[in-house]
C-alpha positions as CSV (number, residue, x, y, z in Angstrom):
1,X,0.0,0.0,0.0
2,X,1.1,3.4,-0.9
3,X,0.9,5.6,1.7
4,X,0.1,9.7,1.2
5,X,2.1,12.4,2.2
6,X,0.4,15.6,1.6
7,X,2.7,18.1,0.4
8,X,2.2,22.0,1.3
9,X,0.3,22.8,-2.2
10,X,-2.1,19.8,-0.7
11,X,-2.8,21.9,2.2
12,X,-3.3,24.6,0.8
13,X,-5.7,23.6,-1.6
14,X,-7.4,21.2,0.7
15,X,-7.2,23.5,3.4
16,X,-8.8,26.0,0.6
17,X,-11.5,24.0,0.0
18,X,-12.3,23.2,3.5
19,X,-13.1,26.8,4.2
20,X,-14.8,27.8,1.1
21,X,-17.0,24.1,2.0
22,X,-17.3,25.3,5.7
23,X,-18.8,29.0,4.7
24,X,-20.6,28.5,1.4
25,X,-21.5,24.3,2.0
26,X,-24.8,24.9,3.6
27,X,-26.1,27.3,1.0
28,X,-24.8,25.1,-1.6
29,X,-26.1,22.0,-0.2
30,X,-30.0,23.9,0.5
31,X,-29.6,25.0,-3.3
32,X,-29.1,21.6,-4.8
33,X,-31.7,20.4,-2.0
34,X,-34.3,22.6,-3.3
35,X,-33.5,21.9,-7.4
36,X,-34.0,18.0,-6.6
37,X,-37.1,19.0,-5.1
38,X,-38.1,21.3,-8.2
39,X,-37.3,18.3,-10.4
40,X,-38.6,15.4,-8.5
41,X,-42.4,15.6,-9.8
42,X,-40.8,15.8,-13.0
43,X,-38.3,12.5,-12.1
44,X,-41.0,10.5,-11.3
45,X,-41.6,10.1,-15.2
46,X,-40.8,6.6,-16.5
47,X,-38.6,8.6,-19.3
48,X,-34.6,9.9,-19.5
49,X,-35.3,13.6,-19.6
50,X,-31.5,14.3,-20.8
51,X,-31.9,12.2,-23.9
52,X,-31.1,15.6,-25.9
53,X,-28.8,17.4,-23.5
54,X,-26.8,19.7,-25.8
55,X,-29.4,20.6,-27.9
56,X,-30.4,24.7,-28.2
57,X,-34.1,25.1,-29.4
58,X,-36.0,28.4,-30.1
59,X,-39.6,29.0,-29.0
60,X,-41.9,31.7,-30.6
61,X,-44.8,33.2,-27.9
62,X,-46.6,36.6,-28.3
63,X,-45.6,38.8,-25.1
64,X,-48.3,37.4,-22.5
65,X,-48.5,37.0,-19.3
66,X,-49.7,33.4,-19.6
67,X,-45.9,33.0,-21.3
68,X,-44.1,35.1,-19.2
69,X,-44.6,32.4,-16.3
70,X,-43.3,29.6,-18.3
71,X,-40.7,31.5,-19.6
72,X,-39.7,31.9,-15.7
73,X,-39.5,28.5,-15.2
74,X,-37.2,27.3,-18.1
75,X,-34.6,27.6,-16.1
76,X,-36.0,24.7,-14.4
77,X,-36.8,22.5,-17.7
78,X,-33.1,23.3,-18.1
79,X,-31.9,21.8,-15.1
80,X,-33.8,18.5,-15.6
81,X,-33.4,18.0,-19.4
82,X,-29.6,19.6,-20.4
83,X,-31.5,21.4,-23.1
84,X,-31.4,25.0,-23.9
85,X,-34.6,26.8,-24.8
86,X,-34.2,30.7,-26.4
87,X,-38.0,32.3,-26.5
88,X,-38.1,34.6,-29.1
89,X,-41.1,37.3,-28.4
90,X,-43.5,38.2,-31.3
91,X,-46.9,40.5,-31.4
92,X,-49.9,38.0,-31.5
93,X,-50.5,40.5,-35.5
94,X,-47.1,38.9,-36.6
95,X,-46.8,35.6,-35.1
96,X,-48.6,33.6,-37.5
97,X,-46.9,35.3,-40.5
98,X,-43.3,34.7,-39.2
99,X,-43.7,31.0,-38.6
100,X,-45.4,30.4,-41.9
101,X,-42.7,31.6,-42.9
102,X,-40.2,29.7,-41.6
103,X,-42.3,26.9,-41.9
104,X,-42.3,27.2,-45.7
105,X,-38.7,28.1,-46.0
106,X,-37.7,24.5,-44.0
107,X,-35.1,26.5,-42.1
108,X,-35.8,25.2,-38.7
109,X,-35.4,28.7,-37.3
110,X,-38.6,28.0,-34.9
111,X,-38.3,24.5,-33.4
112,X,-42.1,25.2,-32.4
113,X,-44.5,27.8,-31.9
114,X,-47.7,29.5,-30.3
115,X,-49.9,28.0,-32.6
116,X,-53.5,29.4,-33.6
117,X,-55.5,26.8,-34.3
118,X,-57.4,27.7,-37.4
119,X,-53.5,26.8,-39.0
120,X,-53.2,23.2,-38.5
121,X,-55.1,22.3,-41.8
122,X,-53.0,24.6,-43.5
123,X,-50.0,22.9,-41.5
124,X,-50.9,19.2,-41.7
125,X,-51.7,19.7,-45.9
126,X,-48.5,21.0,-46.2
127,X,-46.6,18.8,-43.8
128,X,-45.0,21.8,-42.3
129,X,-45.3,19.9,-38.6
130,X,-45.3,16.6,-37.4
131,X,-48.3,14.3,-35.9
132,X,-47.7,14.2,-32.2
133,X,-49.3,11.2,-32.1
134,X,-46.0,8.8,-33.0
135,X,-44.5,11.3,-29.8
136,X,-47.4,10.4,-27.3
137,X,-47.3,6.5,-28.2
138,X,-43.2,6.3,-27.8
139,X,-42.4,4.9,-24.4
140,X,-39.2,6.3,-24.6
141,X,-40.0,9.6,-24.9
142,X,-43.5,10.1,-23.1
143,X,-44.9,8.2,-20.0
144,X,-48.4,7.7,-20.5
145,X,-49.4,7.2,-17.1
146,X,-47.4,10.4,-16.3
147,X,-48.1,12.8,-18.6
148,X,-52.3,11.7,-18.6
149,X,-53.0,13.0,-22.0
150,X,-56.6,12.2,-21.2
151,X,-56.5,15.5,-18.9
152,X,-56.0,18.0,-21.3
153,X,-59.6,19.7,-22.4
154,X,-60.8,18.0,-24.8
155,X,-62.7,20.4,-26.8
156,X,-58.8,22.2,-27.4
157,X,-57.6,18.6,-28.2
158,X,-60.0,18.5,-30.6
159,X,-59.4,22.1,-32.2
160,X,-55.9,21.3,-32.4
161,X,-56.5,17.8,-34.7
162,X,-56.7,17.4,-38.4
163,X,-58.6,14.1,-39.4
164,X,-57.8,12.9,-36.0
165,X,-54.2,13.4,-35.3
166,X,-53.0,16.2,-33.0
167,X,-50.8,18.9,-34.4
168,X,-50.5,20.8,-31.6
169,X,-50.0,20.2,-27.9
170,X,-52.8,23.0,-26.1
171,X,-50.5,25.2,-23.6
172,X,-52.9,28.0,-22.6
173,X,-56.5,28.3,-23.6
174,X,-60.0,30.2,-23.2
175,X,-63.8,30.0,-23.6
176,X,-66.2,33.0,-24.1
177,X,-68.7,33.8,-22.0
178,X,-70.7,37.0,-20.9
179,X,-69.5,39.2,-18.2
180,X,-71.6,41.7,-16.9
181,X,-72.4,44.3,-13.9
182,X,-73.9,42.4,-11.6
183,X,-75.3,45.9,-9.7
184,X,-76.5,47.0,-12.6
185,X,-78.5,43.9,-13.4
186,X,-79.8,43.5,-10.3
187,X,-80.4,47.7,-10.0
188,X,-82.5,46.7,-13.0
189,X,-84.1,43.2,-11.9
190,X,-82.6,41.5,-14.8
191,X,-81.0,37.9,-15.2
192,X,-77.9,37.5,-17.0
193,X,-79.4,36.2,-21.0
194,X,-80.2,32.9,-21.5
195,X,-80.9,33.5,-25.3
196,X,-79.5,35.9,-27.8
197,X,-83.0,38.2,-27.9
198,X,-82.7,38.5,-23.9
199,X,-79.5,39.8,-24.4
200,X,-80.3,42.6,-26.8
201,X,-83.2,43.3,-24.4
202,X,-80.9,43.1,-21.5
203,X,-78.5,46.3,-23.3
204,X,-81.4,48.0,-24.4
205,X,-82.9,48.3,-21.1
206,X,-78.9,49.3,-19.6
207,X,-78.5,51.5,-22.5
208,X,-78.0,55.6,-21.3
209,X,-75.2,57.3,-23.0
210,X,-76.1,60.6,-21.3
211,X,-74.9,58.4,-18.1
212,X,-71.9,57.4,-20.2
213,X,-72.9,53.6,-19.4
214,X,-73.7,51.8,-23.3
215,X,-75.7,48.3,-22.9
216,X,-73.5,45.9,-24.5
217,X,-69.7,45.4,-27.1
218,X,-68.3,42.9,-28.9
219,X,-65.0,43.0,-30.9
220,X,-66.0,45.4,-34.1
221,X,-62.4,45.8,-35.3
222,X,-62.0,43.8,-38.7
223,X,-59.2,40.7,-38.0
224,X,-59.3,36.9,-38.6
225,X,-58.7,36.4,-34.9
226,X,-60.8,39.7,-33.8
227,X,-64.7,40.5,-35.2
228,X,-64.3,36.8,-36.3
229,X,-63.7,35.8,-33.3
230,X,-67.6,36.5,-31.7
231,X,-69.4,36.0,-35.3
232,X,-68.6,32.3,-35.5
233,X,-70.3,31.6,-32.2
234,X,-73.0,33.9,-32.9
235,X,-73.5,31.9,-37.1
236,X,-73.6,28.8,-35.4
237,X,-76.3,29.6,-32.7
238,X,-78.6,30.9,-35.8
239,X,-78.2,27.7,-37.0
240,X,-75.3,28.2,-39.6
241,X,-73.2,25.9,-41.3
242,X,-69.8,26.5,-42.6
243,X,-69.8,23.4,-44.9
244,X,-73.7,23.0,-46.1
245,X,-73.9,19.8,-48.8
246,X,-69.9,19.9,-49.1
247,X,-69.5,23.5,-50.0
248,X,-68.2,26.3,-48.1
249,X,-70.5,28.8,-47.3
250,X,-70.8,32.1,-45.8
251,X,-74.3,33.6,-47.2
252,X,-77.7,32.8,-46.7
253,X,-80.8,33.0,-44.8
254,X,-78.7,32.1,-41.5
255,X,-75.9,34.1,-42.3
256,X,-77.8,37.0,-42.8
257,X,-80.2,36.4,-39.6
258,X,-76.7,36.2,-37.4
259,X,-74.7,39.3,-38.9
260,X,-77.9,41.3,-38.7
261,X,-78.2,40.8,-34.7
262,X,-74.6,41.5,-34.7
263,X,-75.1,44.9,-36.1
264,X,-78.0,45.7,-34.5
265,X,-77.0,45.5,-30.9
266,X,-73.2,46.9,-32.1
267,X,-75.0,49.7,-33.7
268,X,-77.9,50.4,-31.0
269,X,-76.3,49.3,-27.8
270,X,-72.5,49.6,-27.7
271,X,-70.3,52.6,-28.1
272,X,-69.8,54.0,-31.3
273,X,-66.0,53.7,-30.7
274,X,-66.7,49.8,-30.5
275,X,-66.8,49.3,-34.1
276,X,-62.8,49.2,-33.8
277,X,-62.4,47.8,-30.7
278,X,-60.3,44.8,-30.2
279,X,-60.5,42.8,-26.7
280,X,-58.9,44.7,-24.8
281,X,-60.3,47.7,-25.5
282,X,-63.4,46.1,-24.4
283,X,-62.2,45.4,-21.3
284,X,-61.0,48.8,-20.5
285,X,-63.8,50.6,-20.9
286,X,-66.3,47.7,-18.8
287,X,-63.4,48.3,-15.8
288,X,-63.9,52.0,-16.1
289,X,-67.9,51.1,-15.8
290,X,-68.9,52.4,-19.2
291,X,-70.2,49.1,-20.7
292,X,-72.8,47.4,-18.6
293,X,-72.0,43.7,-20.6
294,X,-69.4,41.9,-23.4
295,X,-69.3,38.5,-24.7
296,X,-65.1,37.4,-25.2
297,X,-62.6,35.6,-23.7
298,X,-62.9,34.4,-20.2
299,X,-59.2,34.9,-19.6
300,X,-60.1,38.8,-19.9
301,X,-61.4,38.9,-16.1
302,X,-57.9,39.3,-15.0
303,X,-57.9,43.0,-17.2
304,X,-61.2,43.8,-15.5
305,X,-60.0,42.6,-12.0
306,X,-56.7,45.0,-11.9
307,X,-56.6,46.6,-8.6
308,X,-54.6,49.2,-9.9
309,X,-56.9,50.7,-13.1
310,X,-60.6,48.3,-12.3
311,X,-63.6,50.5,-10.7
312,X,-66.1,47.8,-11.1
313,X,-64.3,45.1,-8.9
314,X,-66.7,43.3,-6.7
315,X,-69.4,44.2,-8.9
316,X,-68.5,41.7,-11.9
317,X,-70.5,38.2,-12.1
318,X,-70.1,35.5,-15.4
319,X,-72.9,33.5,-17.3
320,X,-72.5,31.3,-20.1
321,X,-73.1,32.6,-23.8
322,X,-76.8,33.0,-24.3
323,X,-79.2,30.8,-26.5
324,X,-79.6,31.2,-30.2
325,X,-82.5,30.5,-32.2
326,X,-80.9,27.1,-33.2
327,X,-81.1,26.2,-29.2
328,X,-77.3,25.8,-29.5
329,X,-74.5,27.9,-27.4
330,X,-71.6,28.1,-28.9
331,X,-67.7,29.2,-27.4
332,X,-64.9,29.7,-28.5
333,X,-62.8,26.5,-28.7
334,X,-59.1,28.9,-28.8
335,X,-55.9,28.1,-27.2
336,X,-52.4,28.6,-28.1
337,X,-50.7,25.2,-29.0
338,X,-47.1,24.4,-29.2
339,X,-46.6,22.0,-32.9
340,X,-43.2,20.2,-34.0
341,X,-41.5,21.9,-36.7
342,X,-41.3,19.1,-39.2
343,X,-37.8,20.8,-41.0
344,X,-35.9,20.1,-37.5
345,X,-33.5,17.3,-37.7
346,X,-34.5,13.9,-35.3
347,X,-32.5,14.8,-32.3
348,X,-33.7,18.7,-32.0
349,X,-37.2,17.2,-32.4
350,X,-36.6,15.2,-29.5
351,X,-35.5,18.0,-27.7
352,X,-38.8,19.9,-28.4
353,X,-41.1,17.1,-27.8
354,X,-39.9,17.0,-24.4
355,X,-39.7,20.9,-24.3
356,X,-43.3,21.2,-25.5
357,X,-44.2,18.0,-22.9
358,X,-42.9,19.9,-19.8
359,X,-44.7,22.6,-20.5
360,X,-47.9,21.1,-21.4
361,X,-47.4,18.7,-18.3
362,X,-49.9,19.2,-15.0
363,X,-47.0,19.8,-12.6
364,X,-46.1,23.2,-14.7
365,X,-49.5,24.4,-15.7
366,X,-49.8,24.2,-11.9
367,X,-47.0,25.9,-11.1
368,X,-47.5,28.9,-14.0
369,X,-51.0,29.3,-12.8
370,X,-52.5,29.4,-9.1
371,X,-48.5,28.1,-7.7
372,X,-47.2,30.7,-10.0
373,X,-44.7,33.0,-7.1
374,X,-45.6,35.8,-9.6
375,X,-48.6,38.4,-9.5
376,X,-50.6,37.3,-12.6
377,X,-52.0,34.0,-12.4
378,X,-53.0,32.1,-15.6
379,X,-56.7,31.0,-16.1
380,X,-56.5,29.1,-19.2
381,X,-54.7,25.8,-17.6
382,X,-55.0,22.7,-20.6
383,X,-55.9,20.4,-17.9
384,X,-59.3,19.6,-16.6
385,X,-58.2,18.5,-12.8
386,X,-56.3,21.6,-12.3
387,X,-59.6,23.1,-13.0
388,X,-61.1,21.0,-10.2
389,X,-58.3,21.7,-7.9
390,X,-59.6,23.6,-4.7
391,X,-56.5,25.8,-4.9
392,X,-57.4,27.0,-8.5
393,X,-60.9,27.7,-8.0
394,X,-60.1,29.8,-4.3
395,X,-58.1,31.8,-6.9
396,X,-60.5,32.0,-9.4
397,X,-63.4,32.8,-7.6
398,X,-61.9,36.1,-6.7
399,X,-62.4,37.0,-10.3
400,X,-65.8,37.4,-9.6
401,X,-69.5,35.6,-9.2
402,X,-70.3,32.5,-11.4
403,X,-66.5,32.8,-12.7
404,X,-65.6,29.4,-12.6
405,X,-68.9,27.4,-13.3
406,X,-69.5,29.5,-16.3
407,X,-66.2,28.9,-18.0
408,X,-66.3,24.9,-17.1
409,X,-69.8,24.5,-18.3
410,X,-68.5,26.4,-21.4
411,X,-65.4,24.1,-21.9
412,X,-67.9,21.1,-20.8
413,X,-70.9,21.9,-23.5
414,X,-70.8,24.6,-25.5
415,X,-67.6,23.7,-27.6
416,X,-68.2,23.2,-30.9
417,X,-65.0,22.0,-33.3
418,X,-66.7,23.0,-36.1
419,X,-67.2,26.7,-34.7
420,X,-64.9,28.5,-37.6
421,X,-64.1,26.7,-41.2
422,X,-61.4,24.2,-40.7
423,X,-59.6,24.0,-43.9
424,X,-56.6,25.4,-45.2
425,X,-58.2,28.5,-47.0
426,X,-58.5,29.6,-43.4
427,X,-56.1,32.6,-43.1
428,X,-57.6,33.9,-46.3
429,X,-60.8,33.5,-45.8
430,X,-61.0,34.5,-42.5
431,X,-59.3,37.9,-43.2
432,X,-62.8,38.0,-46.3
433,X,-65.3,37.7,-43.8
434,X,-63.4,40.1,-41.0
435,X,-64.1,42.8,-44.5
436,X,-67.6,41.6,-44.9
437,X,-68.7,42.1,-41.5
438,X,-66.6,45.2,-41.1
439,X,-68.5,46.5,-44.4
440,X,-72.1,45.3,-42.8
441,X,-71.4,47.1,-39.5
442,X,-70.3,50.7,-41.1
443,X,-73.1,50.7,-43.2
444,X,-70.8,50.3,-46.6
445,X,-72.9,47.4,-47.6
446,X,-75.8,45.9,-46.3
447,X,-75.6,42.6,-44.7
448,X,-76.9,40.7,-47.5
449,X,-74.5,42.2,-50.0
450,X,-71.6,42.4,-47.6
451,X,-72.1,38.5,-47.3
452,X,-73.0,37.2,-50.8
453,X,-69.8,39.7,-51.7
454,X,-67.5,37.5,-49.0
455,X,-69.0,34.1,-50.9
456,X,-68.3,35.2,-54.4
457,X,-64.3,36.0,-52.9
458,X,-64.3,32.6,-51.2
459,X,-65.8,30.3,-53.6
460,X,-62.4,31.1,-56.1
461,X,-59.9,30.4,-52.8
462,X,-61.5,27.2,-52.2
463,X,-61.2,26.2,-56.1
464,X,-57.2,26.5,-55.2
């Protein structure tokens, strides 16, 4: 045996270490403590979360809040999978451009995106993305009984499939819904709508400008993802349907009947300023207590609950949309889904299946959502057991009455897949009927011509 003589360097450096051990070892020791403890929910998956250490990915979100929190906690997906993730930040206006067009230039630059999810059937026809089917069903790189795909909403599951394969993994989502005064209302003796007519009656009986309080507003500003947003929901509750005997269609009897009560309560009922409002200009002016009721997103109650700008907090309650003639209520079925960029080469893809896992996974949406350390809390968790969780509704409650039954029973049975034209034509035709309805509201056209116009521009788009 050879024994060891330490020589003076030996001390030193030992001795060195000793002390640096002795005065920073307990705060190194609590940090690694408290990282193992980050990780071990994540750990507990039956899957090798380093299997693309090295790999640098770059993520594409619009600057929200809802992204903001996961963005704070990469640091985390770092530490547990070796992988880098870069978030590049783009307006919501250019998000969709910029990714289709990295998605048709096959550079990669994007390894995935905040998807809309009127895209994926111009995705899947193109085979810009991949199915993330072959990524749910690989035992290597998902854990079934972990991950519990069967959580996520299924109504944004849904929205997010083309011909039943998923294309996108939801993240964050919403559901419309009215919001209203609740003093007024009750000042009033009303009941939140139940049908469409109830809520015209509802505005006109709220409706005194010389008070500077209008009855009602919806979105009015022309956009794909802004007037035809609410018109969907509203076509389908008259009864509409995008794809009558095969062929898209945007005109007739119950077009007309749903853009005309759009007008009407826009034109009688809201502020004239409305007519180029987006969402959260609608929001601003129900916090500052000058509309009495909107229809939009649930996730909206958070603009409408700030402390810091809100008059109306304590006074807000939440119903469900109202009736239309076809008996039907009809949401929104939006969220913002993360897809796999199909130019990426295998290992990268890896690396952003497990990315796009992590964040899509119930531990996270927990922690970026009523666990979130931050201020803003997100409302639009994927997963239908977070929105069962005590600790979420507590939160969500504060928002204001009805908040959290009216958004479930929303998400539970007023989704309808179908609620905007699935097909790949979307982009274009959904920036047509944003004109039309822009053209019906200003009084340019009336609503017949503005709509048989829209099916005249269509009808060469879906010829190819």
């Amino acid at each position: 045996m050879t024994s060891f003589k330490p020589t003076r360097r030996t001390l030193l450096k030992t001795g060195t270490a000793a002390a640096a051990l002795a005065t920073f070892g307990p705060a190194v020791l609590r940090r690694a403590a408290a990282q193992d403890a980050d990780l071990a929910p994540y750990k507990s998956a039956s899957i090798d979360w380093q299997q693309a250490s090295g790999e640098t990915i770059t993520v594409a979100v619009i600057p929200a809040s809802y992204f903001e929190n996961l963005i704070a906690l990469a640091p985390q997906f770092k530490a547990l999978s070796g992988i880098d993730v870069r978030f590049e930040k783009i307006p919501p206006a250019q998000i969709r451009q910029k990714s289709v067009i990295d998605l048709t230039s096959k550079t990669g630059t994007y390894a995935t995106h905040a998807a809309d999810p009127m895209y994926y059937a111009l995705y899947a026809a193109n085979k810009w993305v991949e199915p993330l089917d072959a990524y749910l069903s690989d035992k290597s790189l998902t854990d079934s009984s972990w991950f519990k795909f069967d959580d996520i909403i299924p109504a944004w599951r849904s929205a997010n499939g083309i011909d039943g394969k998923l294309y996108g993994m939801p993240y964050d989502g919403e559901v419309t819904i009215q919001v209203y005064r609740k003093d007024l209302y009750d000042a009033r003796g009303l009941k939140p709508a139940d049908t469409l007519e109830a809520y015209m009656s509802n505005a006109a009986a709220l409706n005194t400008p010389n008070d500077r309080v209008w009855g009602a507003a919806l979105r009015g500003v022309a956009g794909a993802g802004q007037n035809m947003y609410i018109y969907p929901s509203i076509f389908r509750e008259f009864g509409g349907d995008w794809m009558k005997g095969g062929k898209l269609t945007v005109n007739g009897p119950e077009a007309e009947a749903a853009l005309a009560w759009y007008v009407d309560i826009m034109r009688k009922y809201a502020p004239t300023a409305a007519a180029n409002w987006n969402w959260p200009d609608i929001a601003d002016a129900f916090s500052q207590g000058t509309v009495a009721s909107y229809i939009d997103a649930h996730s909206s109650a958070s603009v409408i609950n700030n402390a810091e700008k809100s008059k109306v907090i304590g006074k807000i309650a939440y119903a469900r949309w109202p009736k239309g003639p076809s008996g039907k209520r009809t949401t929104s079925i939006w969220n913002w889904g993360f897809p796999i960029n199909a130019a990426l080469p295998e290992k990268r893809r890896k690396a952003t299946w497990l990315f796009i896992q992590w964040a899509a996974s119930a531990e996270t949406q927990a922690r970026t959502a009523h666990r979130f350390a931050g201020l803003t809390k997100r409302s639009g968790v994927n997963r239908t057991s977070i929105w069962r969780d005590p600790d979420y509704i507590k939160l969500m409650n504060g928002f204001g009455e009805n908040f959290v039954e009216a958004a479930m029973q929303a998400l539970q049975d007023d989704t309808d897949v179908d609620w905007r034209p699935r097909v790949p034509q979307w982009p274009a035709i959904g920036d047509t009927m944003a004109t039309a309805i822009q053209s019906a509201l200003s009084g340019q056209a009336t609503v017949k011509a503005a709509l048989d116009d829209a099916q005249r521009r269509i009808e060469p788009m879906m010829r190819g």
